[in-house]
C-alpha positions as CSV (number, residue, x, y, z in Angstrom):
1,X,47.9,31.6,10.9
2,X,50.3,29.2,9.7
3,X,50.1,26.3,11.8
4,X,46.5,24.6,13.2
5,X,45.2,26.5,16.3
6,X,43.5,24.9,18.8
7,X,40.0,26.1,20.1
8,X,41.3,28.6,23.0
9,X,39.9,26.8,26.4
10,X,42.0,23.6,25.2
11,X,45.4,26.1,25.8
12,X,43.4,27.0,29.2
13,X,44.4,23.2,30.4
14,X,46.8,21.9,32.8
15,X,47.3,18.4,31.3
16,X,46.7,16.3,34.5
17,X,50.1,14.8,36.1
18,X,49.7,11.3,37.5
19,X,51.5,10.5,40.2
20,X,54.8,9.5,40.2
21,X,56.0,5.6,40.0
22,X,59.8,6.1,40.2
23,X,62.6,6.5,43.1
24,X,65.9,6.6,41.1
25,X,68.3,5.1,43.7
26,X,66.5,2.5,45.6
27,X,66.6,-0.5,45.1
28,X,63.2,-1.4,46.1
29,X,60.2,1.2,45.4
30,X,57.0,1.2,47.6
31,X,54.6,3.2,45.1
32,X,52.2,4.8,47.6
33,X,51.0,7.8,45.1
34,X,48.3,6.5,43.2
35,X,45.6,4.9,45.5
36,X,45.7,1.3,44.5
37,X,45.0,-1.6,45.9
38,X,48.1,-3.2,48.0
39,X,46.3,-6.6,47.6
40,X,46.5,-6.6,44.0
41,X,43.7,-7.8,41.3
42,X,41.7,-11.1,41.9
43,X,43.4,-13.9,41.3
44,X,40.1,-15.2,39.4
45,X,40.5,-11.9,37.1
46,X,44.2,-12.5,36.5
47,X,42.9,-16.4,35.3
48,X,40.1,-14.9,33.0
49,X,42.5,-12.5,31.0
50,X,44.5,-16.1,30.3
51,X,41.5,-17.9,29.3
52,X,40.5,-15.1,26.8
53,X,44.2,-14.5,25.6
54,X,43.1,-15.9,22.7
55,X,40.4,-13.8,21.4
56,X,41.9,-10.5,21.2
57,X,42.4,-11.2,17.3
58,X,38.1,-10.4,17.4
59,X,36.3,-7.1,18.4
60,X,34.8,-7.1,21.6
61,X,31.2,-6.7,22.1
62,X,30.8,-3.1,21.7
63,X,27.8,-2.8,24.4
64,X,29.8,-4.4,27.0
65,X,26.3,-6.6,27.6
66,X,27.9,-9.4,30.2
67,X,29.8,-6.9,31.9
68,X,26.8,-4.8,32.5
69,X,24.8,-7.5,33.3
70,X,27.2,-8.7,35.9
71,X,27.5,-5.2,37.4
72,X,23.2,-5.2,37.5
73,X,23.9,-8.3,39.0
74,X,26.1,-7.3,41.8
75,X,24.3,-4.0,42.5
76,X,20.9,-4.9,41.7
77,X,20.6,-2.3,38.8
78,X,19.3,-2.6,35.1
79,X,21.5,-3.1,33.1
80,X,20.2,-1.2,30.5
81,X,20.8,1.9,32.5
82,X,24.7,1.3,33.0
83,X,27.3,2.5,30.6
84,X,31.1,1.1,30.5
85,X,33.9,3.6,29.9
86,X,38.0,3.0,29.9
87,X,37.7,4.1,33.6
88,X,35.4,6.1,35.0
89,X,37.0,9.3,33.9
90,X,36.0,8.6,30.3
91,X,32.6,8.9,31.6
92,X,33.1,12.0,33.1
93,X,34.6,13.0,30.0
94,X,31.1,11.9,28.0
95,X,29.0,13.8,30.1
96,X,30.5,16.7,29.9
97,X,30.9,16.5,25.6
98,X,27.2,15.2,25.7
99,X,25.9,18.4,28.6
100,X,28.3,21.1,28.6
101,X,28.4,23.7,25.5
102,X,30.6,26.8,25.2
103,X,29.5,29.6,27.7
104,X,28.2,26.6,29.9
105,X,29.5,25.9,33.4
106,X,30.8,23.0,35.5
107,X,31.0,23.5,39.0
108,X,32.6,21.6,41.5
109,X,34.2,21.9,45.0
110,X,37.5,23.2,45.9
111,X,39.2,20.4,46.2
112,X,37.5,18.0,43.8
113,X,38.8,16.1,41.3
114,X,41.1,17.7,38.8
115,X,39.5,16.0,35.8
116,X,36.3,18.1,36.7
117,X,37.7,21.3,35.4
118,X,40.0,19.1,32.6
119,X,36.4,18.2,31.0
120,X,34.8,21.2,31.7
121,X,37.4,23.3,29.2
122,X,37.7,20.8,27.3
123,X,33.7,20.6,26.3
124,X,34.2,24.5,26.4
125,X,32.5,25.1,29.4
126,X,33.6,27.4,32.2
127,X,34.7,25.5,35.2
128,X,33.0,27.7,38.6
129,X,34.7,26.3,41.6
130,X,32.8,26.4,45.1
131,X,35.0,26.6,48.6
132,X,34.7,23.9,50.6
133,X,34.4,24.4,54.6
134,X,37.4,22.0,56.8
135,X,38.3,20.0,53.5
136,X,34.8,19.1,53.0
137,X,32.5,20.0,49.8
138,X,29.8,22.3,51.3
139,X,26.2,22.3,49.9
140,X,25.1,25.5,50.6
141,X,28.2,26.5,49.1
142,X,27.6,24.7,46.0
143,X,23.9,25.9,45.7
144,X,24.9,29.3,46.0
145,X,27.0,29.5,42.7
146,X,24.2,27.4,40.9
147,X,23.3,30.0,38.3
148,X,21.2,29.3,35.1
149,X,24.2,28.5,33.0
150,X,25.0,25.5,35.3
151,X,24.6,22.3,33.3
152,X,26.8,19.7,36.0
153,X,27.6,19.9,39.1
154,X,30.1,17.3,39.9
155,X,30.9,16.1,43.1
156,X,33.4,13.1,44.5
157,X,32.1,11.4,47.3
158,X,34.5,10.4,48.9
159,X,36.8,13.4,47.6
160,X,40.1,12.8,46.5
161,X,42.8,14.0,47.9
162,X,40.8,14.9,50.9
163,X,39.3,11.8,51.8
164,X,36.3,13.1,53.4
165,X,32.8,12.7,52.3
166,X,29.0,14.0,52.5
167,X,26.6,11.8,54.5
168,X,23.3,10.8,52.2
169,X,21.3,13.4,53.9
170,X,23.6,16.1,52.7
171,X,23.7,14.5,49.3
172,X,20.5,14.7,49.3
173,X,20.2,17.8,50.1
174,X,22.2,18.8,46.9
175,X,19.9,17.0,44.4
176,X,16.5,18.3,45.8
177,X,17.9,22.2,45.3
178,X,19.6,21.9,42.1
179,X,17.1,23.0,38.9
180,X,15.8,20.0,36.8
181,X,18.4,21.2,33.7
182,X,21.4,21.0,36.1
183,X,22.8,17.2,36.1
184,X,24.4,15.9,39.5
185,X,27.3,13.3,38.6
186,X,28.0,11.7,42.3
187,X,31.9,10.4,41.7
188,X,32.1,7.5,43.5
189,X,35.2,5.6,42.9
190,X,36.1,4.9,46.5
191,X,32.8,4.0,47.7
192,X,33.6,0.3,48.5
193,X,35.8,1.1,50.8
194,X,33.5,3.3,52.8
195,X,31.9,1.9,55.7
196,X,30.5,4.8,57.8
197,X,26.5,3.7,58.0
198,X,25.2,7.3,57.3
199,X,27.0,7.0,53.5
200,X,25.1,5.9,50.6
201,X,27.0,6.0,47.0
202,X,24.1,7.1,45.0
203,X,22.0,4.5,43.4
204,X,19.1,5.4,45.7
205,X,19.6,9.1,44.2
206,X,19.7,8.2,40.7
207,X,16.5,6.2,40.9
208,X,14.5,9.1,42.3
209,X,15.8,11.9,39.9
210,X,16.3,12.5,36.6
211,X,19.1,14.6,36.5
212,X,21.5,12.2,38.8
213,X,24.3,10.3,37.1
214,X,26.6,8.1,39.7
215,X,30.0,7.0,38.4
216,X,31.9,3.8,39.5
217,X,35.5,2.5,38.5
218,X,37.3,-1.0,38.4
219,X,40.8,1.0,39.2
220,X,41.3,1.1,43.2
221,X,39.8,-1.6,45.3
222,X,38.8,-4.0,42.2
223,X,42.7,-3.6,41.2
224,X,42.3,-3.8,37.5
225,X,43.8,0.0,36.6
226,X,46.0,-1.4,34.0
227,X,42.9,-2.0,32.2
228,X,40.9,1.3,32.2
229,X,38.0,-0.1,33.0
230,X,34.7,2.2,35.0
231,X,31.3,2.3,34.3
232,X,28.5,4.9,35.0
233,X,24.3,4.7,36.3
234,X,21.9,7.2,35.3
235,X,18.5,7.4,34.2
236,X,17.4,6.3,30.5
237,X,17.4,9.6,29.1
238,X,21.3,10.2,29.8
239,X,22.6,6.7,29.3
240,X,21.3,7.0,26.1
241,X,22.8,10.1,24.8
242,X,26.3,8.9,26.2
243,X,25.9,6.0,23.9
244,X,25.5,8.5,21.1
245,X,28.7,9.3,21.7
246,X,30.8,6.9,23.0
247,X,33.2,4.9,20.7
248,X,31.8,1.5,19.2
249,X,34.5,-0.8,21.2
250,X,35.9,1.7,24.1
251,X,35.7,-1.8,26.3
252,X,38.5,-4.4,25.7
253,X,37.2,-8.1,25.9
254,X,40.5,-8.4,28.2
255,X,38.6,-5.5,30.5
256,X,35.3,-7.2,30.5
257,X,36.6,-10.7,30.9
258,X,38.4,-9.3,33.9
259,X,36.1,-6.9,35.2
260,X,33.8,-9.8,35.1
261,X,35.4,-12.2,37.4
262,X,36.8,-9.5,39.4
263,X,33.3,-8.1,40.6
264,X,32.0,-12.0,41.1
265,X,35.2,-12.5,43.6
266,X,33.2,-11.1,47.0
267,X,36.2,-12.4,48.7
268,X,38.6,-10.5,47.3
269,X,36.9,-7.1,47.8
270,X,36.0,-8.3,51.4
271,X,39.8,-8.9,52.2
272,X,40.4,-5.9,50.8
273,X,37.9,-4.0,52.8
274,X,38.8,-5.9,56.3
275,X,42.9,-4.7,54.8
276,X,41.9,-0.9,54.9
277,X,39.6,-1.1,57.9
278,X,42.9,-2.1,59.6
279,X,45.1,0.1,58.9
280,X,43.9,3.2,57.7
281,X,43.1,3.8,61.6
282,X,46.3,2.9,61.9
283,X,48.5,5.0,59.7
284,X,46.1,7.9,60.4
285,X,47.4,7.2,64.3
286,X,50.8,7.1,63.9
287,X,51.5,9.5,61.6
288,X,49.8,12.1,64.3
289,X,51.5,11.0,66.9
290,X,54.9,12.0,65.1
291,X,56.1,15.3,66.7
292,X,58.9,17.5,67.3
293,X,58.9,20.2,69.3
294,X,56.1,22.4,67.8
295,X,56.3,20.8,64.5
296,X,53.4,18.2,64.5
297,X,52.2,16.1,61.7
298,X,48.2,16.4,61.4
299,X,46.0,13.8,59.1
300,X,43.0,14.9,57.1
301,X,39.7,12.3,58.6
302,X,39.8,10.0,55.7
303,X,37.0,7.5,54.4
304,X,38.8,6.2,51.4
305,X,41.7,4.0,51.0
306,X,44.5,7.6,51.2
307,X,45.1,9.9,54.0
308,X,46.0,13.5,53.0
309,X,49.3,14.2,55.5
310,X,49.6,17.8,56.3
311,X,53.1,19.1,57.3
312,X,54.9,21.7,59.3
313,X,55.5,25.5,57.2
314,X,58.6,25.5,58.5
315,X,62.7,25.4,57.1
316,X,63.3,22.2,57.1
317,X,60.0,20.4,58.0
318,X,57.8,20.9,54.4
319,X,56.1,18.4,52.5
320,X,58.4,19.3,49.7
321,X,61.2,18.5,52.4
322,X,59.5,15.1,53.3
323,X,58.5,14.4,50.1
324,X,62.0,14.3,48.9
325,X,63.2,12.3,52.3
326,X,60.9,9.7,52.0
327,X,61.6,9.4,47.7
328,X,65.3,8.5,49.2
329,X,64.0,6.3,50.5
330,X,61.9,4.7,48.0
331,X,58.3,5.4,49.2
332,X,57.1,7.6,46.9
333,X,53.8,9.8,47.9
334,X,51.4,12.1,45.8
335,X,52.2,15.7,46.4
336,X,49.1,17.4,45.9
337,X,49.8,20.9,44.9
338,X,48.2,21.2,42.0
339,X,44.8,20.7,44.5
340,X,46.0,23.8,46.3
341,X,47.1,21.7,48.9
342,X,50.9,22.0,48.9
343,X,51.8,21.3,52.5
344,X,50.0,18.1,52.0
345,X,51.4,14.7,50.8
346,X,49.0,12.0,49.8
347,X,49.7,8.8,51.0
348,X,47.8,5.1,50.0
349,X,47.4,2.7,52.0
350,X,49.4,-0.1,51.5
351,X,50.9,-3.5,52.4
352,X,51.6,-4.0,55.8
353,X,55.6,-3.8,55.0
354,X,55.1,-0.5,53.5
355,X,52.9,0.7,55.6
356,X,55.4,0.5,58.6
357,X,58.3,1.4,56.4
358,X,56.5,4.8,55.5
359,X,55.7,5.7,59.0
360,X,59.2,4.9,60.6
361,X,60.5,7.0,57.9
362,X,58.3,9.9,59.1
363,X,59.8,9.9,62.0
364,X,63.3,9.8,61.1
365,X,62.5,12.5,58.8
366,X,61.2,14.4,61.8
367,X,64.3,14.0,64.1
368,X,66.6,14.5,61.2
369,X,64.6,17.5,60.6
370,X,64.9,18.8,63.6
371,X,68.7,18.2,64.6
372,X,69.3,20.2,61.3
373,X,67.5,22.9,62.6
374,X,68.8,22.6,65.9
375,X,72.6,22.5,64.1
């Protein structure tokens, strides 16, 4: 050799691509792409990173302690038994370095999260995906690639892209078959927003088992993704070895300040709730109702704060045709390829103005579309 190698599974990785931020040419930009919040952080969390401003000379506290204890306070949890990362995906990221060993294997659904298989190579594990059934994660599915080299079996809930989910009965379901060595990690970064009553995000879960680990993040409806800021439950036993391995200060004292008043603001997060309830009914009706001839625009059931848009295989009529259209434009969406979904785009909910600007350009998209085919 004459040059460090890296270990071979790290060459095996598609280094994740974010969504894009940018519409060079417009003058105004409507960034749609990433799932955030269109209300923005709480005005009591923007106050607290002023009032702290000052401190970031000093180390924060490395346990994160008033954080966690606001979070227990919140959700009713121990505190002890909740772990701060620099978003959730750094605790996905710690469970997988603290369960997951060469020759191991992480399984997940079809369309989960990308991260899942990111983390899984990157511990040295063997990522096993199972197929999901309608854009849903299937249990039985799941179960039956279980095999005794299974150490986590991640699942989002609700997924992303998708934007569907697994009632608690299903859940369930999941935990009571999996072996007592096999650790569940329920990803629940959009569960505030979810307001079907059969849905439960997994604290119930965790409590009863041993081997269930939920996950949590400050980056969509808390609005604070700047920051990096998630934090994970699980039993004792696994909240403890994380902490083996997590970095001394991974936590800014500018995230905790903020995450702080951010999850004391019920307000906000109910105005941000009442937001989506309006109008991801809404987009999800529009957008359908946009049609040209037999070119129809369908819309993934979504419980999250996104809609997955699936588009037309046709000349003319593809989501790389719209996704290009509406970039023009300057509403950029999330194409979603890289989930195996390429005649979707991803589309966030967002103001009201962008909202309405995004679904009128659909449908201009759709008649241009179609008098260039007619031409």
């Amino acid at each position: 050799m004459t040059r460090p190698v890296p270990r071979p599974a790290v060459l095996e990785i598609d280094a994740y691509v974010p969504g894009r931020s940018a519409a060079p040419g417009s003058a105004r930009v409507f960034k749609l792409s990433a799932n955030e919040t269109p209300l923005g952080p709480s005005p009591a969390a923007v106050q607290a990173l002023r009032d702290m401003a000052h401190e970031i000379a000093l180390y924060p506290d490395g346990s994160s302690r008033a954080l966690r204890d606001a979070i227990g306070a919140r959700y009713g949890l121990d505190p002890a038994r909740i772990i701060m990362g620099a978003g959730s995906d750094q605790i996905l990221e710690l469970l997988a370095l603290a369960y997951i060993g060469p020759g191991d294997e992480g399984l997940y659904s079809q369309y989960g999260f990308l991260e899942y298989r990111i983390v899984t190579l990157a511990a040295g594990g063997v990522p096993v995906v199972a197929p999901e059934t309608n854009y849903t994660a299937s249990v039985d599915a799941l179960l039956a690639r279980v095999s005794e080299k299974t150490k986590i079996v991640f699942l989002a809930n609700p997924n992303n892209p998708t934007g569907s989910y697994l009632p608690a009965s299903e859940v369930a379901r999941l935990a009571k078959g999996l072996p007592p060595q096999a650790l569940l990690v329920l990803d629940a970064a959009y569960a505030e927003y979810v307001t079907q009553g059969d849905y439960e995000d997994g604290v119930a879960l965790v409590d009863g088992h041993e081997n269930v680990v939920m996950t949590r993040t400050f980056s969509k409806i808390y609005g604070l993704a700047g920051l990096r800021l998630g934090w994970g439950y699980g039993p004792a036993h696994v909240i403890d070895a994380l902490n083996r391995i997590r970095s001394p200060f991974n936590i800014s004292s500018a995230a905790s300040a903020a995450g702080i008043a951010a999850i004391e603001d019920a307000a906000h997060i109910e105005a941000a709730i009442a937001h989506n309830e309006k109008w991801l009914p809404w987009l999800t009706k529009e957008v359908e109702q946009l049609s040209t001839r037999n070119m129809r625009l369908t819309v993934l059931p979504s419980v999250a704060n996104f809609i997955a848009i699936r588009f037309p295989d046709a000349p003319g009529f593809t989501a790389a045709d719209a996704d290009r259209f509406l970039t023009s434009r300057g509403l950029v969406l999330r194409a979603i390829g890289a989930y195996g979904m390429g005649e979707f785009l991803r589309l966030t909910v967002g103001t009201q103005e962008a909202n309405e600007r995004v679904v009128a350009a659909l449908a201009e998209f759709m008649q241009d579309a179609k008098a260039a085919t007619n031409g």
